[in-house]
N, C-alpha and C positions, 0 to 999 in steps of 0.2 A: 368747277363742280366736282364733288369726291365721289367715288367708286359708289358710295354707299346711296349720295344725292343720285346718281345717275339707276340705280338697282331699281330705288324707290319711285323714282319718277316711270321708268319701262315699265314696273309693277303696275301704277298708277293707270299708265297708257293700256297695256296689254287688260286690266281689267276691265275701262269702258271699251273695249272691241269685242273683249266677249260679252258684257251685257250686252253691247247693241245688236253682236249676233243670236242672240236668244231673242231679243224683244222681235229682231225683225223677222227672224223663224216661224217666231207665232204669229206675229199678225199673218205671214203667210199663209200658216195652216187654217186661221180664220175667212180667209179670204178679203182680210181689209187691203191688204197691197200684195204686188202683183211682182214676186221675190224672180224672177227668171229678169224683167224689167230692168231693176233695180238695179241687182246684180252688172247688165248689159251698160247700164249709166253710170254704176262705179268705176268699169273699165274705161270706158268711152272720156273720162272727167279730165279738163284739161284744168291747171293749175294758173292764176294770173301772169301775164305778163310780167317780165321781172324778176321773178321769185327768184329765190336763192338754187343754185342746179342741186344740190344737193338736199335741198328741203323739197326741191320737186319729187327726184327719182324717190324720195322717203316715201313721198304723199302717197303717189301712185301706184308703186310697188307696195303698203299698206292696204289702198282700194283692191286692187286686184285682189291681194290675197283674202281679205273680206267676203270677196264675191267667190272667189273660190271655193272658203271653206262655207257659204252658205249654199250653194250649187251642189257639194259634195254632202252637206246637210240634210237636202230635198232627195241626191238618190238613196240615200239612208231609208232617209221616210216612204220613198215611193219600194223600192226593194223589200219594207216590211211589213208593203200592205199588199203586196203579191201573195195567192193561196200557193 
């Protein structure tokens, strides 16, 4: 894979994690799902038996940070609905 395959495909990747972080922001702020929850099951997520150790540590360190920047999302929003 060349320098250029590899930019485009991270591009690719890094773009659905921030859609999926928007999508699932809002539904939080609607109240359809329950974003503290979610968050707590992205960390908790165990990879199949097998997997490559390296396509693990990706996966999970991926999740976590997901849940991260959506936790550090909600104090955003909670911090700017304080008078």
């Amino acid at each position: 894979m060349s320098d250029t395959d590899t930019q485009d495909l991270a591009g690719r990747i890094d773009a659905l994690g921030q859609a999926m972080l928007r999508l699932c922001a809002g539904l939080e702020m609607k109240g359809v799902i329950d974003g503290p929850r979610m968050c707590a099951a992205w960390r908790a997520r165990r990879v199949p038996a097998g997997t490559d150790p390296a396509l693990e540590e990706a996966c999970l360190r991926t999740l976590g940070q997901m849940a991260d920047e959506l936790d550090a999302a909600r104090e955003v929003r909670r911090s700017r609905a304080r008078p």
